[in-house]
PAMARKOL-646259 format. One line per field, with one value per residue (C-alpha): residue number from 0; x, y, z; residue in three letters. Coordinates in Angstrom, 2 decimals. Each point is the difference from the previous one (the first is absolute). Last residue first. Example, Ala and Ser with C-alpha at 12.3 -4.5 7.8 and 13.67 -1.06 7.14 Angstrom:
nr	(1, 0)
xx	(13.67, -1.37)
yy	(-1.06, -3.44)
zz	(7.14, 0.66)
rest	(SER, ALA)
% end
This chain:
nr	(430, 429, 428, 427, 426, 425, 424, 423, 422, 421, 420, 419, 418, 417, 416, 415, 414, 413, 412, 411, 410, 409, 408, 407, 406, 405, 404, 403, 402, 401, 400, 399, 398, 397, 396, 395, 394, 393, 392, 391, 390, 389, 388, 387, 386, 385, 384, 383, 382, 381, 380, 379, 378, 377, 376, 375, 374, 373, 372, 371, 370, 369, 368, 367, 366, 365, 364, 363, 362, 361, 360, 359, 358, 357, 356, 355, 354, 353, 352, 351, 350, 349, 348, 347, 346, 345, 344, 343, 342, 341, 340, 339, 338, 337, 336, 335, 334, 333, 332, 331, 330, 329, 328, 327, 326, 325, 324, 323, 322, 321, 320, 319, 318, 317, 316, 315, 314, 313, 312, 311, 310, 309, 308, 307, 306, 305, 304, 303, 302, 301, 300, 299, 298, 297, 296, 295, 294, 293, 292, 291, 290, 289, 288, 287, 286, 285, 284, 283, 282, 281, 280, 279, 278, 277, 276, 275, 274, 273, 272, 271, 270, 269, 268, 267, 266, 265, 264, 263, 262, 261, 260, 259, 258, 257, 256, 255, 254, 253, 252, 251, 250, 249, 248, 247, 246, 245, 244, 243, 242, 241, 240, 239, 238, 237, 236, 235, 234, 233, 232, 231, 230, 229, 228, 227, 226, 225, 224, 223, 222, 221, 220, 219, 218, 217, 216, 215, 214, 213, 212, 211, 210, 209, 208, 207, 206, 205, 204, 203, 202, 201, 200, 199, 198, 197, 196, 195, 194, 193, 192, 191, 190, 189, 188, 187, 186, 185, 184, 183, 182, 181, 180, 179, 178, 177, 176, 175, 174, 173, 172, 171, 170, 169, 168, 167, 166, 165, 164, 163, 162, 161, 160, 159, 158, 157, 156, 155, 154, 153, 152, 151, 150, 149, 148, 147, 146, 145, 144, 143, 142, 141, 140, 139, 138, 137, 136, 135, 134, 133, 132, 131, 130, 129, 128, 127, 126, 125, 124, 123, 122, 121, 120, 119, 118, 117, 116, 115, 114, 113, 112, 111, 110, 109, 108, 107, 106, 105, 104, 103, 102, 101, 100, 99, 98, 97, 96, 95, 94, 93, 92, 91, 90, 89, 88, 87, 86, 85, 84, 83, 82, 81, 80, 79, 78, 77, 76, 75, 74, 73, 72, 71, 70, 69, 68, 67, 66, 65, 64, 63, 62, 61, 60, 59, 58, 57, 56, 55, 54, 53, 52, 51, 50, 49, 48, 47, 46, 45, 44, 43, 42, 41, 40, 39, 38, 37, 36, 35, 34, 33, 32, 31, 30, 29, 28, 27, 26, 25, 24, 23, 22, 21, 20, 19, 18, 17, 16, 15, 14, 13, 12, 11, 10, 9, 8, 7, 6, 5, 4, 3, 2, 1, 0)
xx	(62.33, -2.43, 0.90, -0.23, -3.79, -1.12, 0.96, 2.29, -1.04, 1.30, 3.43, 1.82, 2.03, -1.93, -2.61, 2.33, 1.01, -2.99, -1.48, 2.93, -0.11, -3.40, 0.35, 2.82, 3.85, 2.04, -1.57, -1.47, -2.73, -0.57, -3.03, 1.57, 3.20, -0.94, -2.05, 3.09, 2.13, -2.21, -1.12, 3.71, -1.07, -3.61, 1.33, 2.32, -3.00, -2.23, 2.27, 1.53, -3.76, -1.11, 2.98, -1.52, -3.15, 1.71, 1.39, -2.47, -2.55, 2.62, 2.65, -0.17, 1.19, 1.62, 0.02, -3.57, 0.55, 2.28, -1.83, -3.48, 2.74, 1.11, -3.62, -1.13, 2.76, -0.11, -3.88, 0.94, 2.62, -2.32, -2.52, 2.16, 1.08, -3.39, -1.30, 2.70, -0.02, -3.75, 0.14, 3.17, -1.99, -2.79, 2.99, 0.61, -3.69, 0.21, 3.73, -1.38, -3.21, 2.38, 2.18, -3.52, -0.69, 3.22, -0.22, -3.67, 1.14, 2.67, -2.41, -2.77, 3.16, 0.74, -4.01, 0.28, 2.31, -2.72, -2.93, 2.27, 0.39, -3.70, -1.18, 1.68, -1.72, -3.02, 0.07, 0.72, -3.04, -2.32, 1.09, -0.16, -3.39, -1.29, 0.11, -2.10, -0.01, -2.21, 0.43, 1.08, -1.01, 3.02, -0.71, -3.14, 2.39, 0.46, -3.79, -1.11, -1.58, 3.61, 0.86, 0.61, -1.89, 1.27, -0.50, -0.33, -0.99, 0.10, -1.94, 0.41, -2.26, -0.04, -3.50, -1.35, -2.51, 2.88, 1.87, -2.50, 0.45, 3.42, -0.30, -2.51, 2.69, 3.06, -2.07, -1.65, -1.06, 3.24, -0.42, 0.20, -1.95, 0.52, -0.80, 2.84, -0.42, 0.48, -1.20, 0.95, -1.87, -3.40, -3.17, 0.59, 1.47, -3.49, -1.95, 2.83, -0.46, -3.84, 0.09, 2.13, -2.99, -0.17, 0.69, 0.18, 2.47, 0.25, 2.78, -0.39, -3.85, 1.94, 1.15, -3.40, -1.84, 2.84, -0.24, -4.05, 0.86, 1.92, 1.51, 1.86, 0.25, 0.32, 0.28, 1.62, -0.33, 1.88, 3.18, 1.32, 3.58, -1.11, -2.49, 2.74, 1.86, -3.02, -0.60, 3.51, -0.94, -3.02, 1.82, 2.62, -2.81, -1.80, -3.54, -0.66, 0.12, 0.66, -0.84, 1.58, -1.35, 2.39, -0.88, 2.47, 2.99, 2.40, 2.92, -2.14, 3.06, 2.59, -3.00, -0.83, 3.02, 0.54, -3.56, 1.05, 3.25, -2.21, -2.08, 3.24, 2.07, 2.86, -0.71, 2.67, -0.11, 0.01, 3.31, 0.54, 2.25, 0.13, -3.68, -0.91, 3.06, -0.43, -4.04, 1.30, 2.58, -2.89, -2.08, 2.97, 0.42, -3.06, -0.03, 3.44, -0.87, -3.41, 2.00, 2.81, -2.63, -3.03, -1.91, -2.58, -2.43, -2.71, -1.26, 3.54, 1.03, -3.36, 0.47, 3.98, -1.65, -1.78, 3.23, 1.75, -2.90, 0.03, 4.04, -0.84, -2.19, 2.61, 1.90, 3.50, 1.68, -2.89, 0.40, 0.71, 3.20, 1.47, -4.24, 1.54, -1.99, 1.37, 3.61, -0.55, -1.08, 2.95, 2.47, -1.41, 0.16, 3.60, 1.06, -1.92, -0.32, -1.18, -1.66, -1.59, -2.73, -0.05, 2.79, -0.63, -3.28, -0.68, 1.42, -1.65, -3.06, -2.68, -3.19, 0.43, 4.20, -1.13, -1.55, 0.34, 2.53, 2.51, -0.85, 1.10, 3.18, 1.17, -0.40, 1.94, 3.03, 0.24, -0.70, 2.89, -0.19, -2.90, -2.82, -1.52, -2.30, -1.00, -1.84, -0.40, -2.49, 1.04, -1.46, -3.71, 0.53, 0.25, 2.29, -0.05, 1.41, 1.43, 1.56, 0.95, 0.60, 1.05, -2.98, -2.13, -3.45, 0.47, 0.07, -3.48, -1.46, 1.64, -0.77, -3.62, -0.46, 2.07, -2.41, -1.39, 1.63, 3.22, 2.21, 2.33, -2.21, 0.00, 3.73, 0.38, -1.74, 1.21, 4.01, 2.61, 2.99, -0.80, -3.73, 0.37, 0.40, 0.33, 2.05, 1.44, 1.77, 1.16, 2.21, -0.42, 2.93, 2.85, 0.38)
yy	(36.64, 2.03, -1.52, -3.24, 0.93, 1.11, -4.36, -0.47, 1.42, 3.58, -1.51, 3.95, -1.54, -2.91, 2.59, 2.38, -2.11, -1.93, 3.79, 0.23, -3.41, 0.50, 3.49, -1.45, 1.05, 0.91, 2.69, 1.34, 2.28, 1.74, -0.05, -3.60, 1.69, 3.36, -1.83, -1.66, 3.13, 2.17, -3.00, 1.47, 3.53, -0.21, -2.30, 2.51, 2.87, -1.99, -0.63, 3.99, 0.72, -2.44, 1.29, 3.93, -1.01, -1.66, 3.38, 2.31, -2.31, 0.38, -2.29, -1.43, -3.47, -1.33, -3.95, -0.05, 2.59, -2.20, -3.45, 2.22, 1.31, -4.03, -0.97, 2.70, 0.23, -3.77, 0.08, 2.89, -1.68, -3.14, 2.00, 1.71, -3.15, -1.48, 2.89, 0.19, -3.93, 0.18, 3.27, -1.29, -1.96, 2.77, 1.93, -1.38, 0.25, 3.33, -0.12, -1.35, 1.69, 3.34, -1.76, -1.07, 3.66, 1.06, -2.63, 0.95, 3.54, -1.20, -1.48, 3.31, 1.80, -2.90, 0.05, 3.93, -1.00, -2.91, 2.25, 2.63, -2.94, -1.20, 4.06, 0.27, -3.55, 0.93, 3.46, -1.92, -2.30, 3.02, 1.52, -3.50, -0.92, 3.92, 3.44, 3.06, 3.40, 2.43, 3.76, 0.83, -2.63, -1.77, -3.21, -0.88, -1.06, -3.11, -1.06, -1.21, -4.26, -1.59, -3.89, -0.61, 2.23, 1.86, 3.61, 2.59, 3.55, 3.11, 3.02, 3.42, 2.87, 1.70, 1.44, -3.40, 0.45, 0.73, -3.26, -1.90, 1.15, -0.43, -3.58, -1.66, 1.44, -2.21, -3.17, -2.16, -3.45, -1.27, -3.29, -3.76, 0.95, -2.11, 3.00, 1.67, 3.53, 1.98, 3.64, 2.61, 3.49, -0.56, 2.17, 0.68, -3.16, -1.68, 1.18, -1.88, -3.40, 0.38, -3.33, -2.32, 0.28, 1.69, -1.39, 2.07, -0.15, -1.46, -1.34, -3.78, 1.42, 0.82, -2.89, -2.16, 2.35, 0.25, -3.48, 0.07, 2.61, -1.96, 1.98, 1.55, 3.71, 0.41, 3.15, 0.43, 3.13, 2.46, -1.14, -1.43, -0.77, -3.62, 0.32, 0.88, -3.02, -2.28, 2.02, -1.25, -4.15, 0.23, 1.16, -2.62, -2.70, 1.45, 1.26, 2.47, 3.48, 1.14, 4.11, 1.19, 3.24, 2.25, 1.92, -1.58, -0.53, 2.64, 0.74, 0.03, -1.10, -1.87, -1.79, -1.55, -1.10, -1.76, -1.37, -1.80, -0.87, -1.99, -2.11, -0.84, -1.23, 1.22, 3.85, 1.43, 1.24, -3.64, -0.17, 3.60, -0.31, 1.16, 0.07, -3.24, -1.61, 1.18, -1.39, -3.50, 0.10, 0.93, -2.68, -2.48, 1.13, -0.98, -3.22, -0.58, 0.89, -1.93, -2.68, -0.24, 0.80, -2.04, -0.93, -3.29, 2.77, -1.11, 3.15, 1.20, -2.07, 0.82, 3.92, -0.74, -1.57, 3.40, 1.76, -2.28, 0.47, 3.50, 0.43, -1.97, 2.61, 2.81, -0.47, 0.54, -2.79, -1.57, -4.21, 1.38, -1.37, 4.13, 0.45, 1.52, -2.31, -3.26, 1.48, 0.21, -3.24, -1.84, 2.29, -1.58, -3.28, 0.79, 0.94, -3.12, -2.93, 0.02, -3.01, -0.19, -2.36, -0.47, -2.99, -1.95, 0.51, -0.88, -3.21, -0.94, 0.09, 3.05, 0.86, -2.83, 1.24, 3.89, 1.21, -3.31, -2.03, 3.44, 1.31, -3.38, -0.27, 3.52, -0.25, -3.48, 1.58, 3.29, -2.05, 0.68, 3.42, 0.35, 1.16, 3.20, 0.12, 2.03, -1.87, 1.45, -0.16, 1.98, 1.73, -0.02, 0.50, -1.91, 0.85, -2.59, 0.79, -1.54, -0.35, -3.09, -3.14, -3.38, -1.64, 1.31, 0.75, 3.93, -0.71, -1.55, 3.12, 1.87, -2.00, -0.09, 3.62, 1.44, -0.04, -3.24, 0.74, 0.06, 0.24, -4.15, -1.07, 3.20, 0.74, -3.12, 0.67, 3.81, -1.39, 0.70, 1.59, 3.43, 0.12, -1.24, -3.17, -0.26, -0.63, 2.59, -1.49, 2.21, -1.87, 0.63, 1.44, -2.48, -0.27)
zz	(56.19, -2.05, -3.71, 1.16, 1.63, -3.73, -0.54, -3.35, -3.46, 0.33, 0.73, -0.63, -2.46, -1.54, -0.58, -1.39, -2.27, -1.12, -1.07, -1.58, -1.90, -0.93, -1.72, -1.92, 0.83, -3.18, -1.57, 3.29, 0.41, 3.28, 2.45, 2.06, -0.20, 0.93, 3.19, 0.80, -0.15, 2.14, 2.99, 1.91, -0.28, 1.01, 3.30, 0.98, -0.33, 2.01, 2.67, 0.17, 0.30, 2.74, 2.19, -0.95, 1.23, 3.13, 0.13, -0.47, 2.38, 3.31, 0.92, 3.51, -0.61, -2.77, -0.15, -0.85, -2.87, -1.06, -0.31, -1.72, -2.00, -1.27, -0.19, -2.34, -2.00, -0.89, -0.71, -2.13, -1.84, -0.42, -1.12, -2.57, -1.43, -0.70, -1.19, -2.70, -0.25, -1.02, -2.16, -2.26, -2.62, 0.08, -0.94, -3.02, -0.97, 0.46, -2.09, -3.30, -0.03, -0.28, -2.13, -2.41, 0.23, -1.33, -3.10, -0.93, -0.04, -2.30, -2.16, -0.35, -1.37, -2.90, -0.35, -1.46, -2.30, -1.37, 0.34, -2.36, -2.46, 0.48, -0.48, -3.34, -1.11, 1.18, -1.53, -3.44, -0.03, 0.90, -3.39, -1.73, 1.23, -1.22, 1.63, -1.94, 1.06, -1.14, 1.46, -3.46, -2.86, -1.19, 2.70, -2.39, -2.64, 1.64, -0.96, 3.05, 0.34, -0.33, -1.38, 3.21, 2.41, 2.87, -1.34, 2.88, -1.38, 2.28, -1.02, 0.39, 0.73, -3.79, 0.44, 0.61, -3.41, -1.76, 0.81, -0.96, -3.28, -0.12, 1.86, -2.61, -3.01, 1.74, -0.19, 2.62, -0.36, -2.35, -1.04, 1.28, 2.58, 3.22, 2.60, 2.47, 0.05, 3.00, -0.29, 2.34, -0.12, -0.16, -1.08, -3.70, -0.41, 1.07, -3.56, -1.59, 1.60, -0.23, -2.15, 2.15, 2.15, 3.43, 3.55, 3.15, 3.19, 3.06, -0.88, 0.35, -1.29, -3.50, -0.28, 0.61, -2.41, -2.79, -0.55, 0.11, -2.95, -2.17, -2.17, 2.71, 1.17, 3.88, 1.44, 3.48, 2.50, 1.96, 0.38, 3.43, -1.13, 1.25, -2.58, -2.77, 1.44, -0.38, -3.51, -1.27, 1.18, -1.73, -2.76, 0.37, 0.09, -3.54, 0.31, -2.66, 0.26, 3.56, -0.33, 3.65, 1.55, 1.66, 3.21, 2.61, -3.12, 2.01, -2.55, -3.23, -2.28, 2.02, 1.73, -3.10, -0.98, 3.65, -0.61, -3.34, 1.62, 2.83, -2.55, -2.02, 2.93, 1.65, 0.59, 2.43, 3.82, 1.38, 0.45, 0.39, 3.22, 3.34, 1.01, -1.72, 1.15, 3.52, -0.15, -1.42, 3.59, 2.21, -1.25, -0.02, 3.97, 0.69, -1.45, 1.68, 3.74, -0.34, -1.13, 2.98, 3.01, -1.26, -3.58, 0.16, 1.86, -1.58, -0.65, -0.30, -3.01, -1.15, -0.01, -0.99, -3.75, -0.04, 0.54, -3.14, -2.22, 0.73, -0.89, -3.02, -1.94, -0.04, -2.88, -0.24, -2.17, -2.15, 0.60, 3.66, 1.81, 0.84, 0.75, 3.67, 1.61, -2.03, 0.46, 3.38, 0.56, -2.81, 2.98, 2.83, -1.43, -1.01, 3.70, 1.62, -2.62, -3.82, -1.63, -3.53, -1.06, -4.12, -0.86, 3.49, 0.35, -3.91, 0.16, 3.70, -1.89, -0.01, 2.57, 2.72, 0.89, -0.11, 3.05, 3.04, -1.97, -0.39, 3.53, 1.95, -2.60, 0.51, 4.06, 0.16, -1.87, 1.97, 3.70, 1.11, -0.73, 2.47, -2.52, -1.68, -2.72, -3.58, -2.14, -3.91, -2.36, -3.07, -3.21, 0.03, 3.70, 3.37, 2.69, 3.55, 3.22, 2.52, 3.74, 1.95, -2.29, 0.49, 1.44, -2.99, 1.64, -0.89, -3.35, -0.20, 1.57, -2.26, -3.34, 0.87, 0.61, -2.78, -2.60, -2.14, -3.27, 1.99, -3.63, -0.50, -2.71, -1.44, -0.16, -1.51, -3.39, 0.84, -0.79, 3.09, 0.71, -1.01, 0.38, 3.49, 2.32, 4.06, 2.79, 2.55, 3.07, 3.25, 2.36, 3.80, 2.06, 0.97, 3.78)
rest	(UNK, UNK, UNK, UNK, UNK, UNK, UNK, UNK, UNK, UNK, UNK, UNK, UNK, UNK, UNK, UNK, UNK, UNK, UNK, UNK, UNK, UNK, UNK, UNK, UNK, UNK, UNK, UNK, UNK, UNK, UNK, UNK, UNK, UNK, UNK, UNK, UNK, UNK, UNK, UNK, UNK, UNK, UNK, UNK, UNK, UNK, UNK, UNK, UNK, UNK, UNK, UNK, UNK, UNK, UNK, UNK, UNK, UNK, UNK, UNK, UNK, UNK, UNK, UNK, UNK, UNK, UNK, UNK, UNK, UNK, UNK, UNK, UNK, UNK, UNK, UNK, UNK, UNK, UNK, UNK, UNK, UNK, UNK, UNK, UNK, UNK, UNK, UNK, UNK, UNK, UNK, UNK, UNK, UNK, UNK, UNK, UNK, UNK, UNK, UNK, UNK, UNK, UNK, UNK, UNK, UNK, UNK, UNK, UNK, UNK, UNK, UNK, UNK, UNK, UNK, UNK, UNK, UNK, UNK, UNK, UNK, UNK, UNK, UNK, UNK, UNK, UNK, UNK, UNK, UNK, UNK, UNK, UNK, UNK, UNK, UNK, UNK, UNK, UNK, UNK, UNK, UNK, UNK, UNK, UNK, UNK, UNK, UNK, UNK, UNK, UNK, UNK, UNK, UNK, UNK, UNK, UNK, UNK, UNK, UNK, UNK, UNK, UNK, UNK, UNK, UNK, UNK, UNK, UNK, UNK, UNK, UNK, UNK, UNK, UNK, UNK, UNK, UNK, UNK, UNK, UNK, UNK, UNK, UNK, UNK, UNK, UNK, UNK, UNK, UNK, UNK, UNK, UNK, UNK, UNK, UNK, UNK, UNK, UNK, UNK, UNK, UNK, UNK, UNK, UNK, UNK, UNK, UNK, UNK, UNK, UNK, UNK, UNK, UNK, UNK, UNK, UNK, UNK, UNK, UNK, UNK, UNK, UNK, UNK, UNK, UNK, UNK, UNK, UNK, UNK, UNK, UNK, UNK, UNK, UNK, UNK, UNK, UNK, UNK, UNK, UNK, UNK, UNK, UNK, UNK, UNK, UNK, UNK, UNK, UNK, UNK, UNK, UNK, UNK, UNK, UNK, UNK, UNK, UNK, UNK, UNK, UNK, UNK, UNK, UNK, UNK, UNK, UNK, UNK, UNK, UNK, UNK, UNK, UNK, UNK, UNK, UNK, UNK, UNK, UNK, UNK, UNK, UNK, UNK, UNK, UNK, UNK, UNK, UNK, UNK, UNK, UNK, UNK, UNK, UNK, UNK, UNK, UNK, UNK, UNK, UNK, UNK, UNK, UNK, UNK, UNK, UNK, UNK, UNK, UNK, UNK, UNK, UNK, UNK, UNK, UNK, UNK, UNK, UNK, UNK, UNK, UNK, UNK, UNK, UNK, UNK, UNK, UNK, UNK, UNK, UNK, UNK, UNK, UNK, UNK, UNK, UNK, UNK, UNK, UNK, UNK, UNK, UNK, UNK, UNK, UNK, UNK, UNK, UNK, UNK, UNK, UNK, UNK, UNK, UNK, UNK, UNK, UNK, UNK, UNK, UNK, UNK, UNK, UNK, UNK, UNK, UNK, UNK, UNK, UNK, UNK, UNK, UNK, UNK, UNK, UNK, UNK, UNK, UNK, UNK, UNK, UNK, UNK, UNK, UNK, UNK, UNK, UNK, UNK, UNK, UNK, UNK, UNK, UNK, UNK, UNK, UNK, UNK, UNK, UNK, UNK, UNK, UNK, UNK, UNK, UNK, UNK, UNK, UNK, UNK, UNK, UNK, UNK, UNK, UNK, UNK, UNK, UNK, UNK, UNK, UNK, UNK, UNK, UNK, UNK, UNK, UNK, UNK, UNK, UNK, UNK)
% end
């Protein structure tokens, strides 16, 4: 009567180089590998998690069949991509509770190369789409995909995880936000084209600013950025006739000098009436004079600045992931004991049909013997019989529901089995 196991295999940035992490990614989708999965003899349920930074199979199997279950999935995803040298030094294993927990910590971006962010929770429900398409997920992994959606939305709700800036893009729109509050009718100035500026006006977009400028010396450059914002391209050039008109510039070009100086601003600055300004230096060596950030209403946030916020935010991310674990840890109990008691739900029916089978028979005898009583009191007859019966079948079933540090689930459920003879002949039980 032992419940299924539940198996998680799979690689990720932490254990595991990107050389190997790429032979192993499901370049091809998840159709394939499903279908292929669900002709394993040893398996029953699965799914299958593939990102830039994990693939992951999640299955269940008759835990006798633990050891035959790993092997069949290991030669069928991973053995033909790498040697049996790097499966055995890269693949990690986790069974029933810490499976369940490794899930929710994956959902809940607690296993994420940046603590917090959002992206993976999508990647994990879009993996469950084709999971369910297939329908290679039943009962027991429905019940824990759902549930590690549910627990990544409590730790989002209860904690700031992924309140705090942790990359250099993201604390350049934090900063940003600080000073105009609502950024819906800024316009961004992108000088240059530089990845973590890119990066900056994706979040700016996603802030739903107005519009995107793109200054480059290479104006075709500029062109096929500027249209990934919808936006317009100008030429490095008109770089101080757009300042009048923007109000967050993100500079990121390959100058070896200085592109913008301190006296450009002030006079700029007086044609804007003093509205301010919001500087974003990302380059290395920098394009903004520093003495820019003197002006009033100017300020002026280089690599270094940004570099600093990160780190402040990491630390606070970091308390902030000690609260996100121990919801982790009272979801995986709860997980813990439904799965517990899908153990116990066959001998718990089983016993209390037998009971009532017995109660049945043995008033249907009495009431036989008994003539001339009226409907109240067989009723009442039938009443006292169920109740007797309800009393006696209490303690079992609390044993069977109940923890026990030194009884196992199995042996319980073995127990009471062996006790009330639930595995001879139902027409023993009636005699």
């Amino acid at each position: 009567m032992h419940r299924d196991a539940i198996i998680l295999l799979g690689v990720n940035h932490k254990t595991t180089p990107l050389a190997v992490r790429e032979q192993l990614a499901l370049a091809g989708g998840y159709e394939d590998p499903l279908r292929d999965l669900g002709q394993l003899s040893a398996i029953k349920e699965h799914f299958l998690l593939s990102t830039c930074n994990r693939v992951e199979v999640l299955f269940t199997c008759a835990r006798e069949l633990v050891e035959d279950a790993k092997k069949q999935v290991l030669e069928l995803l991973f053995a033909s991509r790498v040697s049996q040298r790097e499966l055995q030094q890269y693949v990690y294993a986790h069974l029933d509770d810490r499976a369940v927990e490794h899930l929710f910590e994956v959902a809940s971006s607690l296993d994420s190369m940046i603590v917090g962010e959002a992206q993976i929770l999508g990647q994990l429900k879009e993996a469950y789409r084709f999971a369910s398409k297939h329908r290679s997920s039943g009962l027991v992994l429905n019940k824990l995909l759902h549930k590690s959606f549910s627990v990544a939305k409590r730790v989002r709700t209860e904690t700031r995880i992924g309140a705090s800036a942790v990359s250099i893009s993201f604390a350049a729109v934090e900063l940003a936000k600080k000073i105009f509050g609502n950024l819906t009718d800024k316009k961004v100035l992108l000088v240059g084209a530089g990845e973590m500026a890119e990066l900056a006006a994706e979040h700016l977009v996603g802030q739903g600013v107005a519009q995107v400028v793109v200054a480059n010396r290479t104006l075709e450059r500029a062109v096929k950025l500027a249209r990934c914002y919808n936006g317009k391209a100008v030429a490095l050039e008109e770089l101080l006739d757009q300042l009048e008109h923007v109000d967050i510039i993100i500079s990121s070009t390959g100058a070896t000098d200085l592109i913008l100086h301190k006296r450009d601003v002030r006079s700029v600055m007086r044609e804007r009436r003093n509205r301010p300004l919001f500087f974003i230096d990302i380059a290395v060596p920098r394009d903004l004079d520093p003495n820019i950030n003197e002006l009033d209403n100017v300020y002026l946030y280089d690599i270094d600045d940004l570099n600093n916020v990160v780190e402040l935010n990491k630390t606070e991310r970091d308390r902030e992931a000690l609260k996100a674990d121990r919801i982790v840890q009272e979801e995986v109990v709860k997980m813990h004991q439904w799965l517990e008691g899908m153990a116990t739900t066959p001998t718990i029916v089983e016993l209390r049909n037998m009971v009532n089978c017995l109660v049945e028979k043995e008033v249907a005898k009495t009431l036989g013997r008994l003539s001339g009583l009226n409907k109240n009191e067989q009723q009442a007859i039938e009443r006292m019989a169920t109740s007797i019966a309800n009393k006696i079948l209490h303690h079992p079933m609390q044993y069977l529901k109940t923890d026990h540090h030194c009884i196992s689930q199995s042996e319980r459920i073995g127990q009471v089995r062996n006790l009330f003879q639930l595995d001879h002949n139902k027409q023993d039980f009636a005699r």
